[in-house]
N, C-alpha and C positions, 0 to 999 in steps of 0.2 A: 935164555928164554925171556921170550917178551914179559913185561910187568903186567899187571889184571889192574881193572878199578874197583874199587870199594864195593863191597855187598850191598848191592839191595835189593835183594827179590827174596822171596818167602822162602825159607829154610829145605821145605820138600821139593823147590824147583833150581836148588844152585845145584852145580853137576857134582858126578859121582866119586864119593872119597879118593879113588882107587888116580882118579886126573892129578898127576903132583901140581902142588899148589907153586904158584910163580915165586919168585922173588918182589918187597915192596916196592911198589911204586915211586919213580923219582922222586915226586913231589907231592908236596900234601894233598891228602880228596878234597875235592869242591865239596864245599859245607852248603852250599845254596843251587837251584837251581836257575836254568838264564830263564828270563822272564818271571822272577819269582810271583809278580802279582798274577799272570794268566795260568802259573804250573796250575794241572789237572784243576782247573774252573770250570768246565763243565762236563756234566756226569754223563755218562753215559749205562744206559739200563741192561742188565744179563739177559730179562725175561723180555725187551722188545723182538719185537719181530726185525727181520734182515733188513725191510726198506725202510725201519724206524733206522738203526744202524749207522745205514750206507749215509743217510741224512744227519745223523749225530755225527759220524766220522768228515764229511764234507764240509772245506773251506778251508784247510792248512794248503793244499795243492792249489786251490786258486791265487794263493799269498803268494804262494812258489812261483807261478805260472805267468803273473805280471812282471816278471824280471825278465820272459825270453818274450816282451812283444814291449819293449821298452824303445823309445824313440832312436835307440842305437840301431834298434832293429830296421827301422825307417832308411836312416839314412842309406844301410850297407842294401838291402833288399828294394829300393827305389832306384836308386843306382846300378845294383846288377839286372834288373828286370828291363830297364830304360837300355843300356847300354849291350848286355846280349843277351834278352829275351828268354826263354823260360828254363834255357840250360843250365840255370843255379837251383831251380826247384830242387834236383837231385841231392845236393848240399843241406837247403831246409830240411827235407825228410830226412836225411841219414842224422842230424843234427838234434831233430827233435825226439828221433828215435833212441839216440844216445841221451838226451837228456833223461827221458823218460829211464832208463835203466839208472842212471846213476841218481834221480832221486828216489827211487826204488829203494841203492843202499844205504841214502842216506835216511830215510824215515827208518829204516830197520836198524841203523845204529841207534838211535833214538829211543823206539820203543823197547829194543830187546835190552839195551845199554842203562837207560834212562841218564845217557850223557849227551848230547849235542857235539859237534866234530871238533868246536875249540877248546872243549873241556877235554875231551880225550886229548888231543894232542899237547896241552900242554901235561896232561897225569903220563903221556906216553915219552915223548923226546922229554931232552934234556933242555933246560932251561933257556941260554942258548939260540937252540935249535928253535924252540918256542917261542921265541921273541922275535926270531927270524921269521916266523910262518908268518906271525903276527902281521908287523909291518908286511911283508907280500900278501897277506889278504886286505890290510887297509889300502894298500894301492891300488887294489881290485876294486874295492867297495868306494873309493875314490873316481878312481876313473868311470867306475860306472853312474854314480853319483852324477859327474859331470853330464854326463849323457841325457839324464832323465832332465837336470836342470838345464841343459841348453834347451832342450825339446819342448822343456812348460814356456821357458820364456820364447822361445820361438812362435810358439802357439796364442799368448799371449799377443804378439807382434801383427802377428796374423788377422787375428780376430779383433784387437784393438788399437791396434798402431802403437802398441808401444817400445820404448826403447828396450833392447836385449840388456842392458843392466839394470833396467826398471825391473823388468821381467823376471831377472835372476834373485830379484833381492825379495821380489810377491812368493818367489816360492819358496823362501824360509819361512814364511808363515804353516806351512803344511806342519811342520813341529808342533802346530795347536791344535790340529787335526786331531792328530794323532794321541795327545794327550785326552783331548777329550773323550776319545771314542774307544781309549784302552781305559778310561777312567770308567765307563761304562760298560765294559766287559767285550771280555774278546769275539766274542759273537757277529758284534755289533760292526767292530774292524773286518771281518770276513764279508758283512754284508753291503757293509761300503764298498770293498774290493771287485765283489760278484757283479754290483751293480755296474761299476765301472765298464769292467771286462764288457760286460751285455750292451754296455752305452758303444763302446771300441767296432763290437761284432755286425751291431747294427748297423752303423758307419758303413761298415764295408763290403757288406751284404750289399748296399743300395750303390756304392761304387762299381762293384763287381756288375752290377744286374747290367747298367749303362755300359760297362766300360767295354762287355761284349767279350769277353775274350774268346781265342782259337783252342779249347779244348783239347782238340787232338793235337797238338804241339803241346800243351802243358801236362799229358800225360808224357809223351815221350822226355819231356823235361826231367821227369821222374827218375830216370834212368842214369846212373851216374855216366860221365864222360873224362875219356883220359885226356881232353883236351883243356879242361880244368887246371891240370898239373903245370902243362905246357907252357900256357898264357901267365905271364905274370902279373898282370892286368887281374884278370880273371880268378887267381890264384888270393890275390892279396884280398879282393871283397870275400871269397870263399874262406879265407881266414875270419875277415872280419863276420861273417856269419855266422861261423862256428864260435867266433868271442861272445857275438851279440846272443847266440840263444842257449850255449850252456853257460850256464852264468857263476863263476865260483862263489860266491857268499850264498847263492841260493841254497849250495850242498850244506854253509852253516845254520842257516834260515830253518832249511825244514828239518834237520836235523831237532831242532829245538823246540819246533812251534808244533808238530807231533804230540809232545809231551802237557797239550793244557785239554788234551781229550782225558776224564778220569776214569781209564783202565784198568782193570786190576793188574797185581803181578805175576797170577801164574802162569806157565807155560800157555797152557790153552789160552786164556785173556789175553797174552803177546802176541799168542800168534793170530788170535782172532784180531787185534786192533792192528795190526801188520796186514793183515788182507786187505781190510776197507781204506788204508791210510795207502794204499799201492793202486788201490781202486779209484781214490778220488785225486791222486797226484797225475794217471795216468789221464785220466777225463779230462784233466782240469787244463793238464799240456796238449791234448788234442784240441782244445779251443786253442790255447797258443800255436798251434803248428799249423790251422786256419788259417788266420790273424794273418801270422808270417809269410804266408803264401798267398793270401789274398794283395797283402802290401808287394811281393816279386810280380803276383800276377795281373797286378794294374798298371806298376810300371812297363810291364811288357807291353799289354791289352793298348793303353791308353797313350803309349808315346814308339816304344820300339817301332810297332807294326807303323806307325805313322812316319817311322822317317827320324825320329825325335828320341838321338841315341846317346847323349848328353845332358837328360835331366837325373843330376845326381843331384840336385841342390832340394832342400825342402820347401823353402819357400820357392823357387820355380816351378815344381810340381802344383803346389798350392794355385800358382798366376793360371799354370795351363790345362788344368782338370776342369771345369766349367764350360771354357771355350771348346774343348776337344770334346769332350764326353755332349755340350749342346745340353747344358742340364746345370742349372743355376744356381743349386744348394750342391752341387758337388764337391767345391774349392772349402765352403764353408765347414761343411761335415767332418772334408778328409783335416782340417786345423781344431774342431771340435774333437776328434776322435786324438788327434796326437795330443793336446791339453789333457783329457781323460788318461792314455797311455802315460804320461810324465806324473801324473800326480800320483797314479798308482802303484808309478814305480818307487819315486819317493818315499811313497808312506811304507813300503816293503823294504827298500835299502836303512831308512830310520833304526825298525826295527830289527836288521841284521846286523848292524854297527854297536847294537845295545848288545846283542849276543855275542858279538866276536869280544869286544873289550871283556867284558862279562866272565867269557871264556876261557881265553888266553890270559888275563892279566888280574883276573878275580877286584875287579874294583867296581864298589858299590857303591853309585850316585844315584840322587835324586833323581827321579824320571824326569822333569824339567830342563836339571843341566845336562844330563845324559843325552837328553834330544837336542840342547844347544847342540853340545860338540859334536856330534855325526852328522847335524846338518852343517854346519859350520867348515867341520871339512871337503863338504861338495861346494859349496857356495864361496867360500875365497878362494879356490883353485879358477872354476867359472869366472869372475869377477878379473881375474889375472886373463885369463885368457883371451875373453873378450875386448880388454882393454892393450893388451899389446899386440894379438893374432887382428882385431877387428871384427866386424857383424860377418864378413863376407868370406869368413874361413869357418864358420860354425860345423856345417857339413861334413868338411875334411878334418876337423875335430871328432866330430861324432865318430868317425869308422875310425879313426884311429883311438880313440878310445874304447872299441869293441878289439882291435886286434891287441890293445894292452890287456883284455879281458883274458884273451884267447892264449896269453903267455903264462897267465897266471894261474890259470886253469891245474897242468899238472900239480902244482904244491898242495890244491887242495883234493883231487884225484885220486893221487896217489894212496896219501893217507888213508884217505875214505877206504879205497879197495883194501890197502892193510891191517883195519882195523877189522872190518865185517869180514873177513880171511881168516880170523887167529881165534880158534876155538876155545882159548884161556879166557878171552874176553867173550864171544857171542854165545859160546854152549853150541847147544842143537841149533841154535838161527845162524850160523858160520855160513858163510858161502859154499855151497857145492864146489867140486872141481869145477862142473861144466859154468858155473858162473865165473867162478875164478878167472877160465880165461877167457871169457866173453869181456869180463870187466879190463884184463888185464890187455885184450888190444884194443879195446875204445882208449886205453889209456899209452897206448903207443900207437894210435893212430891221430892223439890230438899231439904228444911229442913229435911225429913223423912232419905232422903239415906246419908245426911251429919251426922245425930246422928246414925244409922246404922253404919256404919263405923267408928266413934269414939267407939260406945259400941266394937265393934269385934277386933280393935285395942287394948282399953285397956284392955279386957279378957283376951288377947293373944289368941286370937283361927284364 
């Protein structure tokens, strides 16, 4: 029998004597929670009303929700849009659909748990095992890291001519962001994020408006196709979209970031802070699944139909959107909106590297060094890359660091479903059957197209 974690819910809501109680836990309980400075900071009232609520529960989903519209996103969805027109929209939506489910379980481990996913895993496997996860989510959180830092400094380049390792080294300064605005309360961090997202939205509202798209071809795009499978072209971005918008450190992120709403612990409290925290994860990824599709549907719009089936690059996009679209702030918006997308990622990947170390490895740093090293790990990786790959492989960087996403995926998947599954650990918040296997083929549907794409790679076809 699986192990349980330590008690902490009120006495008349742990389950019922008659449940044999597990055997101890491998490892010792987390004595602290991640994010100790924002745990339960802001209250939340019994006696407000529902759209008082929905408003107090709103902002962990948008933290969440800037990982899947990250400049990773850019490159794979500019590229498939450009090169075959709206037949990957089916991929976004199946994509964002799946995300939206899996951080469903991961806010419910959280609130029902009051553990976050790296805590559980290390109180669950064995040591080991846990050190393994470890390092495979810092690779995740790494890689993606790189993404967002290519795509500021990209943006930068754009908008200022500056060099891509000027550019990379401006956005280790977000570390002071972020110090700042958690030093002032977590609120504040959400309302920087929101603004962000709304600066992103707007962008590409006025892209979309110009860029005209065919409608009726981007609904049928909706529509999966088995020729997806086939193309391995077509197969490898559909990978990489599937890395770029479920994003595994996110399942650690909101797992955690859940927990600085202050809830009470009884059943009904859980389960009431479980609805609104499902409610605002779910809103918050339908702006991202927008986003996502506004960026496939302007590469379509604005180059496919044109003839123009080879702009995968960012910065070529950037040269040919103004001239095509005949609209003069279009070039500048669409490098405005990627700077905004990078920074926002950054300051949400920061703090999911504090949670994962936090988690996995129980070590307590200073917020200062703590943000050195998680930014420190995306920014000398970048700094290597551009300096031996060059400025003019950033691109093919970027999607391949969505499909390193999209490998990583399972290890944190898995878990997740295991954990929210095991009624020693959730009680009554367990997963249904009918979740169970809903969760359990999103999770052999993202193994399917990760061995997929290995077989077609090493064919060579």
């Amino acid at each position: 029998m699986s192990p349980t974690f330590p008690p902490q819910l009120d006495p008349e809501t742990s389950p019922p004597s008659s449940v044999p109680s597990p055997p101890p836990s491998r490892q010792s309980p987390v004595s602290l929670p991640s994010l100790p400075e924002s745990h339960r900071s802001i209250p939340i009232s019994h006696t407000a009303s529902w759209i008082r609520k929905v408003l107090a529960f709103a902002g962990p989903g948008y933290l969440v929700a800037v990982g899947y519209m990250d400049p990773g996103n850019w490159a794979t969805d500019i590229g498939g849009g450009s090169k075959f027109g709206y037949t990957l929209l089916s991929v976004i939506l199946i994509s964002n659909l799946m995300a939206m489910f899996l951080q469903a379980l991961s806010a419910k481990l959280g609130i029902a748990m009051g553990r976050d996913l790296a805590q559980a895993c290390r109180e669950h496997y064995s040591r080991p095992t846990s050190i393994a996860l470890w390092i495979v989510c810092e690779i995740a959180i790494a890689a993606c890291d790189l993404a967002e830092v290519l795509g500021s400094a990209v943006a930068l380049k754009l908008l200022f001519g500056l060099p891509l390792l000027a550019g990379v080294v401006i956005t280790g300064l977000d570390v002071l962001i972020v110090l700042l605005l958690q030093g002032r309360g977590f609120r504040l961090i959400e309302a920087f994020v929101v603004t962000l997202i709304a600066t992103i939205a707007g962008c590409f509202a006025y892209e979309i408006f110009f860029a005209q798209p065919i409608w009726r071809e981007a609904v049928v795009g909706l529509i999966p196709r088995a020729e997806i499978l086939r193309n391995r072209e077509m197969l490898y971005i559909a990978i990489g979209i599937l890395g770029a918008t479920v994003m595994p450190h996110n399942l650690y992120l909101h797992s955690s970031i859940v927990q600085t709403r202050a809830f009470g612990s009884s059943t009904r409290d859980r389960r009431e802070a479980l609805r609104y925290a499902v409610l605002d994860s779910t809103v918050a990824l339908g702006f991202a699944l927008f986003i996502n599709a506004a960026i496939l549907i302007l590469g379509a719009a604005a180059f496919h139909t044109r003839g123009l089936h080879d702009v995968a690059e960012i910065a070529d996009a950037y040269k040919l959107l103004s001239p095509v679209l005949g609209v003069s702030f279009a070039s500048t918006l669409f490098a405005c909106a990627l700077l905004a997308s990078g920074q926002n990622s950054t300051l949400t990947g920061t703090l999911a590297g504090q949670i994962v170390m936090e988690g996995f490895l129980q070590i307590r740093l200073k917020p200062w060094l703590r943000r050195l090293i998680t930014r420190s790990i995306a920014i000398l990786p970048a700094v290597l890359v551009i300096g031996i790959a060059g400025e003019g492989k950033v691109t093919s960087l970027l999607i391949l660091s969505q499909v390193v996403l999209s490998f990583q995926l399972p290890f944190a998947v898995i878990p997740l479903i295991q954990f929210t599954s095991d009624r020693n650990k959730m009680g009554e918040f367990a997963n249904s059957r009918f979740t169970v296997v809903i969760a359990w083929i999103v999770a052999a549907a993202i193994l399917f197209f990760n061995a997929e794409l290995l077989w077609l790679i090493f064919r060579g076809q």
